[in-house]
C-alpha positions as CSV (number, residue, x, y, z in Angstrom):
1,X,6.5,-16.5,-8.9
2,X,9.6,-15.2,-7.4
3,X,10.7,-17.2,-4.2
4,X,14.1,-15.6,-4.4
5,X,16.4,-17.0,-1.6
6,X,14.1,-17.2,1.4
7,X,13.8,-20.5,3.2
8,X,11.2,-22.6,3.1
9,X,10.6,-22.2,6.2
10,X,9.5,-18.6,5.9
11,X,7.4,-19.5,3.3
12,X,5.8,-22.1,5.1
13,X,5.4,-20.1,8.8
14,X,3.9,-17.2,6.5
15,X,1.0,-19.9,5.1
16,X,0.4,-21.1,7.9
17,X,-0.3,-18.1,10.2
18,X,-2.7,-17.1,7.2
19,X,-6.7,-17.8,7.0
20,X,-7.2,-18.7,3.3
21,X,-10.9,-19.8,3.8
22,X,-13.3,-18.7,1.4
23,X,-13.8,-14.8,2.7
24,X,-16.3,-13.1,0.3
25,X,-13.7,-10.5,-0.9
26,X,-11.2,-13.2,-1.6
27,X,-8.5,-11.7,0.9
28,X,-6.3,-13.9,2.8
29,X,-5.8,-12.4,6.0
30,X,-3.0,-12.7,8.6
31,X,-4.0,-14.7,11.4
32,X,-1.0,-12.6,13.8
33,X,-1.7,-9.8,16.3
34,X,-1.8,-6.4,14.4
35,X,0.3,-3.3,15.2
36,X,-0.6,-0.3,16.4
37,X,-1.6,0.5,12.4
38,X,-3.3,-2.4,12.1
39,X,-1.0,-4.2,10.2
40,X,0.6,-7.6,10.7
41,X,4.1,-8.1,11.2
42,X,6.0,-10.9,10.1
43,X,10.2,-11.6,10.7
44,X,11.7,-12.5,7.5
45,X,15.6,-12.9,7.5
46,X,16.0,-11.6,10.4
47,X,13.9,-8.2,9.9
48,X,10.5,-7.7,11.0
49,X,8.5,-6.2,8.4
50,X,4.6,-5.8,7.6
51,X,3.3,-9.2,6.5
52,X,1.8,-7.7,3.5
53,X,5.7,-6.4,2.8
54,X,7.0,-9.8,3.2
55,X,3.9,-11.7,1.4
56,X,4.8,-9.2,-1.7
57,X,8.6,-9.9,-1.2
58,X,8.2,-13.5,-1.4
59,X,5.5,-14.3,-3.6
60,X,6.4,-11.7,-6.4
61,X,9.9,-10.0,-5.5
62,X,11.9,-7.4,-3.6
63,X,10.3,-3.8,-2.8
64,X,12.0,-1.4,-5.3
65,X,13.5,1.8,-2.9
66,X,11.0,4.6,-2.9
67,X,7.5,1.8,-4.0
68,X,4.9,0.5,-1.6
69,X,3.4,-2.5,-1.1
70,X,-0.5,-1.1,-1.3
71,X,-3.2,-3.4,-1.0
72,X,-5.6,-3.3,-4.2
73,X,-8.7,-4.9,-2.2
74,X,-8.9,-1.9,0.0
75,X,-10.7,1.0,-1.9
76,X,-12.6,3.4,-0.5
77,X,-15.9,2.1,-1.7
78,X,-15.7,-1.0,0.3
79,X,-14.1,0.0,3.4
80,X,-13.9,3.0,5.7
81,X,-10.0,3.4,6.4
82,X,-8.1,3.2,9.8
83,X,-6.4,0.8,11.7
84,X,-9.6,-1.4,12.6
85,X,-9.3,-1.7,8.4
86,X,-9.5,-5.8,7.6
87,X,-7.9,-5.1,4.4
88,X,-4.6,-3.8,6.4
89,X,-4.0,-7.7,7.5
90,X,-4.5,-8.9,3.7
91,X,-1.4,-11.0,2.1
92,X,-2.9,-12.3,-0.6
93,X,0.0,-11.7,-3.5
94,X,-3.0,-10.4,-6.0
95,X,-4.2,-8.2,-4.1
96,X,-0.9,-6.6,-3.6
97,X,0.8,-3.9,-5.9
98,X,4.0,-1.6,-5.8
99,X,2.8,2.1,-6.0
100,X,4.5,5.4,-5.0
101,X,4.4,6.7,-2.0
102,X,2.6,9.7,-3.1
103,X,0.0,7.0,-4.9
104,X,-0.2,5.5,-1.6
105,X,-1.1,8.5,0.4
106,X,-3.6,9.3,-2.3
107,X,-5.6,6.3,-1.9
108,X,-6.1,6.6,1.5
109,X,-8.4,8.4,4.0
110,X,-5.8,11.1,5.9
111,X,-6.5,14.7,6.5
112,X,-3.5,15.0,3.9
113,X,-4.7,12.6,1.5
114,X,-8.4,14.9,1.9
115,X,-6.4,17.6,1.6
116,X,-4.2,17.0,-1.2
117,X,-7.1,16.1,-3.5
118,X,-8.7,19.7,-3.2
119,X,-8.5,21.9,-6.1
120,X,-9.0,25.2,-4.7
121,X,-7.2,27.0,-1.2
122,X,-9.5,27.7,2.0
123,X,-10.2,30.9,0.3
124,X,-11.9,29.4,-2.7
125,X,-8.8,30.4,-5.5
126,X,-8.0,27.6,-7.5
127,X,-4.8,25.7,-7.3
128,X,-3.4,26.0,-10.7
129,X,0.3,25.7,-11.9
130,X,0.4,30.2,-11.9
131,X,-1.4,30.3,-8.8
132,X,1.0,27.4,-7.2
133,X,4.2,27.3,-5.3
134,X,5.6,24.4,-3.4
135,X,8.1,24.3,-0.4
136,X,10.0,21.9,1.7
137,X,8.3,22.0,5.0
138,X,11.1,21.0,7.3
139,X,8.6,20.3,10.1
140,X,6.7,18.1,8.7
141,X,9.5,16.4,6.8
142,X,7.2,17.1,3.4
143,X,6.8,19.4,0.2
144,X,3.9,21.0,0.7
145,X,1.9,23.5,-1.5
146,X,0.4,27.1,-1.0
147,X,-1.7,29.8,-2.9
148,X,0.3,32.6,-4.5
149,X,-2.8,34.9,-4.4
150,X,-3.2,34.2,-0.5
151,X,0.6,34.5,-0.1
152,X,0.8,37.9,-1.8
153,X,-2.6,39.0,0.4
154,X,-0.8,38.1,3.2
155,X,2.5,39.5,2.7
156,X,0.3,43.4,1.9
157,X,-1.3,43.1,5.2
158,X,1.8,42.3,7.1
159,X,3.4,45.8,5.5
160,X,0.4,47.6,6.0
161,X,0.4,46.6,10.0
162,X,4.2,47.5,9.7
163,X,3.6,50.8,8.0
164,X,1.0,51.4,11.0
165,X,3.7,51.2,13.7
């Protein structure tokens, strides 16, 4: 256990607003409003962060840059996702872990996440690494992935309409 340099204090205010009692799935949950997401928040040195965050930072270290804090008792055979998820206000340091972002995403319930797990385009081909490209999508501030064989069929009826003028 890493209690780094935080004050006891913060330690102590972080126990206290949390409800230890014996819940079935072993999570202690944050007793504090949620956000918007569902998610406590908690001030620690001066910067509010999610309580999860500052549960992991304190009971087991600083966030590496480019890791989240993901909650292992939220899977998606025990709960159904969103921000009315219980597992969102969980603090319990053993049900925390650092993952990447992309692992993150994965294990959740977004239209990307939904998304990102299929294995063939809307047009049935199959995403393989010849039938793959990937882009920057500025927009949405993401790489995102396409299918070459619905690229090129696109691109031929975009010169045929062309042709036609």
């Amino acid at each position: 256990m890493v209690l780094k340099t935080y004050i006891r204090d913060d330690v102590a205010r972080l126990i206290s607003r949390t409800n230890r009692m014996d819940n079935p799935d072993g999570c202690w949950y944050f007793d504090g409003n949620p956000s918007v997401l569902g998610y406590g928040s908690f001030t620690l040195n001066g910067r509010t962060i999610g309580a999860h965050r500052a549960s992991y930072q304190i009971f087991c270290g600083d966030t590496p840059k480019g890791m989240d804090v993901d909650h292992k008792c939220h899977t998606r055979e025990n709960c159904h996702g969103g921000r009315t998820c219980k597992h969102r206000m969980c603090v319990r340091p053993s049900h925390l872990q650092l993952v990447t972002h992309h692992e993150n995403v994965l294990r959740g319930h977004a239209t990307l996440t939904k998304r990102l797990q299929k294995d063939v385009c809307f047009r049935g081909h199959e995403y393989t690494s010849e039938n793959t490209y990937t882009w920057f999508n500025k927009k949405l501030n993401r790489e995102t992935r396409g299918c070459k064989a619905c690229r090129a069929f696109a691109q031929r009826e975009c010169t045929k309409r062309r042709k036609l003028k």
